[in-house]
C-alpha positions in Angstrom: 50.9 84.5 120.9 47.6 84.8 122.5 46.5 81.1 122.6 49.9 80.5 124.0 49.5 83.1 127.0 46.2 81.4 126.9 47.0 78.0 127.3 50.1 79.0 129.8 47.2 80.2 132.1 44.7 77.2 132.1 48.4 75.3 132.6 49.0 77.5 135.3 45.3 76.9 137.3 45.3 73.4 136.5 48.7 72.6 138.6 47.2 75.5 141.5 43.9 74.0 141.8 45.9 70.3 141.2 47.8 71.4 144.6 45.2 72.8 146.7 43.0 69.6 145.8 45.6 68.1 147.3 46.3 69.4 150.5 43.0 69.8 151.1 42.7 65.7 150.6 45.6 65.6 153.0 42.8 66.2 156.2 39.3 65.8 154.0 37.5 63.8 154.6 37.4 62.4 157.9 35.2 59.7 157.7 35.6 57.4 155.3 33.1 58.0 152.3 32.4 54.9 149.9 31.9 55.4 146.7 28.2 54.3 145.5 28.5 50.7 143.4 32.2 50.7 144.1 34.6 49.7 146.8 36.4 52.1 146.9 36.6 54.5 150.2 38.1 57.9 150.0 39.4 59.5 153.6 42.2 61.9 154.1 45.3 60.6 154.4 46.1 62.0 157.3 42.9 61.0 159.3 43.6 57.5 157.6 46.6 57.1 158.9 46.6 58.9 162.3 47.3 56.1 164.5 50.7 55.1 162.4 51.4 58.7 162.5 51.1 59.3 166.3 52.9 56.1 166.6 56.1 57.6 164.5 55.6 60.6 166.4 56.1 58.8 169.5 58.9 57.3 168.5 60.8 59.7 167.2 60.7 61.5 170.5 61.5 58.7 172.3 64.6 58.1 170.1 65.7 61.2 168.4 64.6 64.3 170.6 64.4 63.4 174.1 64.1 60.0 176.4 62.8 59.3 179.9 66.8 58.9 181.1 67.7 62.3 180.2 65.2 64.0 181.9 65.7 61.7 185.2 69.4 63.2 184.6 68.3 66.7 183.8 66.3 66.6 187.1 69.1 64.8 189.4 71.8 67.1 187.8 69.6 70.3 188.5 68.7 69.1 191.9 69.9 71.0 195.5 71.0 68.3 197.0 72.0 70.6 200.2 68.7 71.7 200.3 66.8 68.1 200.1 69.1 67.0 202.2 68.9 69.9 204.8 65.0 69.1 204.5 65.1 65.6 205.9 67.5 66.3 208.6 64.8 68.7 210.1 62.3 66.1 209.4 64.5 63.5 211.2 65.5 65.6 213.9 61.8 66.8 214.2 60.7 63.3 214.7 63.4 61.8 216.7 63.0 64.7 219.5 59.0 64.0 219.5 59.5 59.9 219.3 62.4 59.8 222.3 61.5 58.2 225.4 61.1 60.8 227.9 63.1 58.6 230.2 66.2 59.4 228.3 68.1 62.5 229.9 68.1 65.9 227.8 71.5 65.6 228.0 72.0 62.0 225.8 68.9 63.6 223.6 70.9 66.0 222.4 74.1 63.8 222.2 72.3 61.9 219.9 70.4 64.1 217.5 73.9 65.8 217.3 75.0 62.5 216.2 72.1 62.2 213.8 72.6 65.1 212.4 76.3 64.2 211.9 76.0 61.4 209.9 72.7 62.9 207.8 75.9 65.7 207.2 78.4 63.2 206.5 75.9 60.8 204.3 73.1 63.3 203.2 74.5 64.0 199.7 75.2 60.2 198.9 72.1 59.1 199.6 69.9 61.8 198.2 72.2 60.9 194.7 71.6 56.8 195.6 68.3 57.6 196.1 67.3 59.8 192.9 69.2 57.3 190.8 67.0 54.0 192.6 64.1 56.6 191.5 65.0 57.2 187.9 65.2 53.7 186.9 61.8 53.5 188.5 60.4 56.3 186.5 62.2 55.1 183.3 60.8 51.1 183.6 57.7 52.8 184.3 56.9 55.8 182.4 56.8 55.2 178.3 57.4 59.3 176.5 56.7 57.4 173.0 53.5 55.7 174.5 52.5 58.7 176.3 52.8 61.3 173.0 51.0 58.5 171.1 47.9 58.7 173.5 48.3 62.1 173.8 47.6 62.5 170.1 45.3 59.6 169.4 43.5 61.5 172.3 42.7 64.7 169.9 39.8 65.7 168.2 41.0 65.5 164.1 40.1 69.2 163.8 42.8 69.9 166.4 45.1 68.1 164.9 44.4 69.9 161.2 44.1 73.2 162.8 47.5 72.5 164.6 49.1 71.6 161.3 47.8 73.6 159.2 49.1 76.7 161.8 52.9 75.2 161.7 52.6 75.0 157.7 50.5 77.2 156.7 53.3 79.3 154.8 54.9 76.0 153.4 51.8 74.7 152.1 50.9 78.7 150.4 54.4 78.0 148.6 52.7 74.3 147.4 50.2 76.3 146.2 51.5 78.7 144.3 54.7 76.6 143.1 52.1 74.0 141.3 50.3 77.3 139.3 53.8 78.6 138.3 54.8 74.9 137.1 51.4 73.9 135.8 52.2 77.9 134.0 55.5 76.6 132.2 53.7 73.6 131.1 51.0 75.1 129.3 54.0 77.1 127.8 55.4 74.5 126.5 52.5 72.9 125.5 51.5 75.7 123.8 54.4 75.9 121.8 54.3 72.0 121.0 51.0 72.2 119.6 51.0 75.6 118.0 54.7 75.5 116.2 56.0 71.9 115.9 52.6 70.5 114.5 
C-alpha cells in the first residue's frame, strides 16, 4: 500500500510539473535559443508565433465581433441630427450676414437669410444623413479594424502581452496546473497497481 500511495504521488508531480513546464514554454523564451551542435531552436510558442496570432486576432474582430460599418451606423444612428443641423444653419447664417453686399437693402437681407434658413429647415436632416452616409464609406474604404488591432499588438512589448494573458487566465491556467497533478496522481495509481499486483 505504501509504494502505491508512493508511486501515486511522483505520478501526481510528474503530470503538475509536466503542466507548469508547459505553460511556462507557452511565453519562455523569447528569443529564440539554439541548441549547441544542433539545429534545433527552442522559443515560446507564443512569441513564435505572435505575428499569426495578432493577425487572427485582427480578424476575428473584423469578422466576428465588430466591423468599421457598424460603428459608422452606431455613430449615424446615435447622431442629433437637429442639433448638427441647427449648428450649420448658424454657421450659414453667420456667414451669409457678414459676406452680403452692403448694397443690398436690410430689408431683402433678411428676406433671404429667412429663405436660407427655410430650406437648411426643410433640407437640414437629409443632408446631414446623405452626408454621414458619403462619410462612412469613406471611413470604411479607408480605415482597416483587423489591420489596426494587428499593429496595435505587433506594437507591444512581449512582456505586455504575457502579463496581459497571463491576468485574463491566470485562474484557467491554476486549474491546468493542478488538473495535470491529479491526472498524473491516478496514473501512478494505476501504475502502481500494474506493477505491484498483476506482475
Amino acid at each position: 500500500m505504501k509504494e502505491l500511495i508512493i508511486l501515486a504521488l511522483i505520478g501526481a508531480l510528474i503530470g503538475w510539473m509536466t503542466n507548469v513546464i508547459a505553460i511556462k514554454l507557452m511565453f519562455r523564451p523569447i528569443e529564440p535559443i539554439g541548441l549547441k551542435g544542433t539545429r534545433w531552436v527552442i522559443q515560446g510558442l507564443i512569441p513564435k508565433r505572435k505575428k499569426e496570432i495578432a493577425k487572427t486576432i485582427g480578424d476575428v474582430i473584423r469578422d466576428e465581433l465588430i466591423s468599421m460599418e457598424t460603428i459608422v451606423d452606431k455613430v449615424i444612428e446615435d447622431m442629433d441630427k437637429k442639433q448638427i443641423v441647427d449648428m450649420i444653419k448658424g454657421k450659414v447664417i453667420s456667414v451669409a450676414s457678414e459676406k452680403m453686399p452692403s448694397l443690398i437693402p436690410s430689408m431683402f437681407k433678411g428676406l433671404i437669410l429667412q429663405n436660407v434658413e427655410a430650406i437648411i429647415d426643410e433640407n437640414g436632416e437629409a443632408m446631414v444623413i446623405e452626408l454621414g452616409e458619403k462619410l462612412s464609406h469613406r471611413a470604411i474604404e479607408a480605415i482597416d479594424i483587423s489591420q489596426m488591432v494587428e499593429d496595435q499588438i505587433n506594437g507591444y512589448d512581449f512582456e505586455k502581452i504575457e502579463e496581459i494573458v497571463l491576468k485574463i487566465a491566470k485562474t484557467e491556467l491554476k486549474h491546468i496546473e493542478i488538473l495535470g497533478g491529479v491526472i498524473g496522481f491516478f496514473i501512478g495509481i494505476l501504475q502502481g497497481v500494474i506493477v505491484l499486483y498483476m506482475l
